[in-house]
N, C-alpha and C positions, 0 to 999 in steps of 0.2 A: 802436083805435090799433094799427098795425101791430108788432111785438116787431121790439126793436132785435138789431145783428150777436148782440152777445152773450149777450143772452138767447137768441135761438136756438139758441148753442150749450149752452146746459145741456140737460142732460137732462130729459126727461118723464118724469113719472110720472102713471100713473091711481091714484086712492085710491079706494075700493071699501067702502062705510063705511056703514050704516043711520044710526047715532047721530051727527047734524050737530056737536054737540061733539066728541066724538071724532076725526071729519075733521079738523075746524078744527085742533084740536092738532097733528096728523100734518103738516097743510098747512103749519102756521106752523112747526113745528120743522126741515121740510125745508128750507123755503123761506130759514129765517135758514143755510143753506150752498149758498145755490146751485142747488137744484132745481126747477122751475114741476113745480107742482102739479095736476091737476083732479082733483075730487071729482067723483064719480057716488055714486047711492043702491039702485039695483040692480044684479043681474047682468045683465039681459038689455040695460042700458043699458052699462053696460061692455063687454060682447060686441060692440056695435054699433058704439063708438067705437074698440073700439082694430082691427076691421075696415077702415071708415073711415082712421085714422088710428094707425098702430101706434105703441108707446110704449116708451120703453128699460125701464121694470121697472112691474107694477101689483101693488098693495098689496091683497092680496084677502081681504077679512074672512069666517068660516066660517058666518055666524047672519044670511041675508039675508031680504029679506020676500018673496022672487018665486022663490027656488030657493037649494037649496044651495050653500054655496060651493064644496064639491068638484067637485061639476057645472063652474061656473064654469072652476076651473083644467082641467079637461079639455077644454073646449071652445076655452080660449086656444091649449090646446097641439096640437090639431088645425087647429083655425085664422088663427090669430093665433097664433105661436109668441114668446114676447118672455120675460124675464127676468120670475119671480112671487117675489112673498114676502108668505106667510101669515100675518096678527095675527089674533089669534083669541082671543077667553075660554078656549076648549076645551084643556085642556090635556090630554089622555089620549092615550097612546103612538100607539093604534091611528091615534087623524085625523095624528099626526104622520107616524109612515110612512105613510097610506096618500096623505099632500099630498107625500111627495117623490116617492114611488110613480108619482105622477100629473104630475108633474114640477118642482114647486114647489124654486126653488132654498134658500130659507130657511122658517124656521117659530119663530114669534116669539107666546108669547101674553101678554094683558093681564093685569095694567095694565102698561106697559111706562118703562124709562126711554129718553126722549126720545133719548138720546146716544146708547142703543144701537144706537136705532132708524138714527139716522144713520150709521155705522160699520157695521153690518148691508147698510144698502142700497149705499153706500160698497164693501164687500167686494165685495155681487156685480156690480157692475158694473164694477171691474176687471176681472174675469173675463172678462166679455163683451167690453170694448173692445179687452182682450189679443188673444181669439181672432181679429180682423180683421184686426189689425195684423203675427199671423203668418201669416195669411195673404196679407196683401197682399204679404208677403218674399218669396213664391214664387207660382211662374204655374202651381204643380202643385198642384190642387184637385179631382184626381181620384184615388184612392184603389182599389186594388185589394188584398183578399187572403184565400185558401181560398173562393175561388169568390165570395168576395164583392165588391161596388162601392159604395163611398162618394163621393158628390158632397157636398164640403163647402160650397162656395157656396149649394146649395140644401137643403140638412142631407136629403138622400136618400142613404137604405140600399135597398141591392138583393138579396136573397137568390140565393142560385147558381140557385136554380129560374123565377127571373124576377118574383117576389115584391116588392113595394116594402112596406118597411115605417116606418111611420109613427115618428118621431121628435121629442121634445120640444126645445127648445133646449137644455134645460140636459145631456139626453142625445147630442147633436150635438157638443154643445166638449167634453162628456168622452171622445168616442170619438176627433174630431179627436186632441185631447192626445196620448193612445194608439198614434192611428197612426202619429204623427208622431215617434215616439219608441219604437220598436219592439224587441222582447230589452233592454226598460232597465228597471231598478226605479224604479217611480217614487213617490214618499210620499203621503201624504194631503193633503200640505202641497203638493207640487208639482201634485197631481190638483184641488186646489181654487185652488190659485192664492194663495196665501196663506203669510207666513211664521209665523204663529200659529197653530196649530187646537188648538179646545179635545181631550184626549185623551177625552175621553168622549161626542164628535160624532160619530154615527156614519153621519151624512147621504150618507159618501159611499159607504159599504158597502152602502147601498140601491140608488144611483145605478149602483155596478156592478152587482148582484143583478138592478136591471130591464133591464142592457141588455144581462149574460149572456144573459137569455129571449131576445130579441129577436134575440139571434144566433145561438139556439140553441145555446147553449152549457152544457152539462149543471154547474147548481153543484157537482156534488156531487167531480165530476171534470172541470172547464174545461178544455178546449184552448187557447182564444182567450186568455182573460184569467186569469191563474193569481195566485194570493194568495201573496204571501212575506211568512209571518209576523213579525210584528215590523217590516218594513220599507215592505211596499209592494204595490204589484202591477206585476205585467208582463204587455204584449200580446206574447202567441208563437207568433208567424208572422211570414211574410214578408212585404213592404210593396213595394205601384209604387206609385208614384205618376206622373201624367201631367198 
């Protein structure tokens, strides 16, 4: 049966889940606010569908039977770039940074309460629908500065050397944000799109740390992206936009 207007417009998600209970849970909890659901049971099956068929956020479990699920998120965000948030038994620091690392926008481990789950997914897709929506206010989607070229419609970065360097989504709207908003301090709360952030989140401190590298930007002494303690960060440089 074909999906009616409005279930079209909700959002997709893929759930990414070995334990068919577990799924089921995730499924029905989403599903009672609004979200169409598909379960898949491995990564290589997931990889293929949201190729296929890209998805507004997949839920990507760390303990699959066919490959890691770090793997997984890397291969989304080379391929398939789309909004991730990791549920995972694994609770140790290391797989947390190394999934934001990799670009996972959330990281969520079991057992989880249902609500939050929803409000989690909830956050980041504000995120994502915002960054369109500023975009589409302006016809300028081209990005220039210190040699550098951002094409935000197609989340490419270009190095002043002729370099194209690969970009995750979740690194794309953070860099947008930045350009877009140039010699401004901007909070954790405005960089994530949120008027709440837990103060002991430090999701987004990684988020700039990976995409300092990427622009070469030395942490230790940043040019680009400079940290104002206690307040924020600022991108400093100069911004075209075209």
């Amino acid at each position: 049966m074909p999906l009616s207007p409005s279930e079209m417009s909700q959002p997709i998600l893929y759930v990414l889940e070995d334990d068919a209970e577990i799924a089921r849970l995730i499924c029905m909890s989403l599903g009672e606010y609004g979200f169409r659901c598909e379960h898949v049971g491995t990564g290589r099956q997931l990889l293929a569908r949201a190729r296929q068929s890209p998805p507004d956020l997949c839920i990507v479990d760390l303990g699959l039977p066919d490959m890691d699920g770090m793997q997984v998120v890397r291969e989304l965000q080379d391929g398939s770039p789309c909004a991730v948030l990791i549920l995972t038994g694994r609770n140790d620091v290391t797989d947390r940074v190394l999934g934001l690392e990799l670009g996972a926008d959330d990281y969520i481990v079991k057992p989880f309460e249902p609500r939050e789950l929803v409000a989690r997914v909830r956050s980041i897709l504000r995120r994502y629908q915002r960054a369109p929506a500023a975009e589409a206010a302006s016809e300028r989607n081209s990005a220039r500065f210190a040699g550098w070229t951002f094409d935000v419609s197609r989340h490419a970065l270009t190095a002043p050397d002729g370099r194209e360097i690969s970009l995750s989504a979740a690194e794309a709207g953070l860099l947008s944000t930045l350009l877009r908003r140039p010699n401004k301090i901007l909070s954790r709360e405005q960089l994530l799109g949120e008027r709440d952030v837990d103060p002991f989140d430090r999701s987004i401190d990684v988020r700039i740390s990976r995409l300092r590298r990427k622009l070469d930007d030395d942490p230790h002494n940043p040019r680009l992206i400079k940290t104002v303690y206690g307040a924020g960060y600022l991108f400093s440089a100069q911004v075209e936009w075209k």
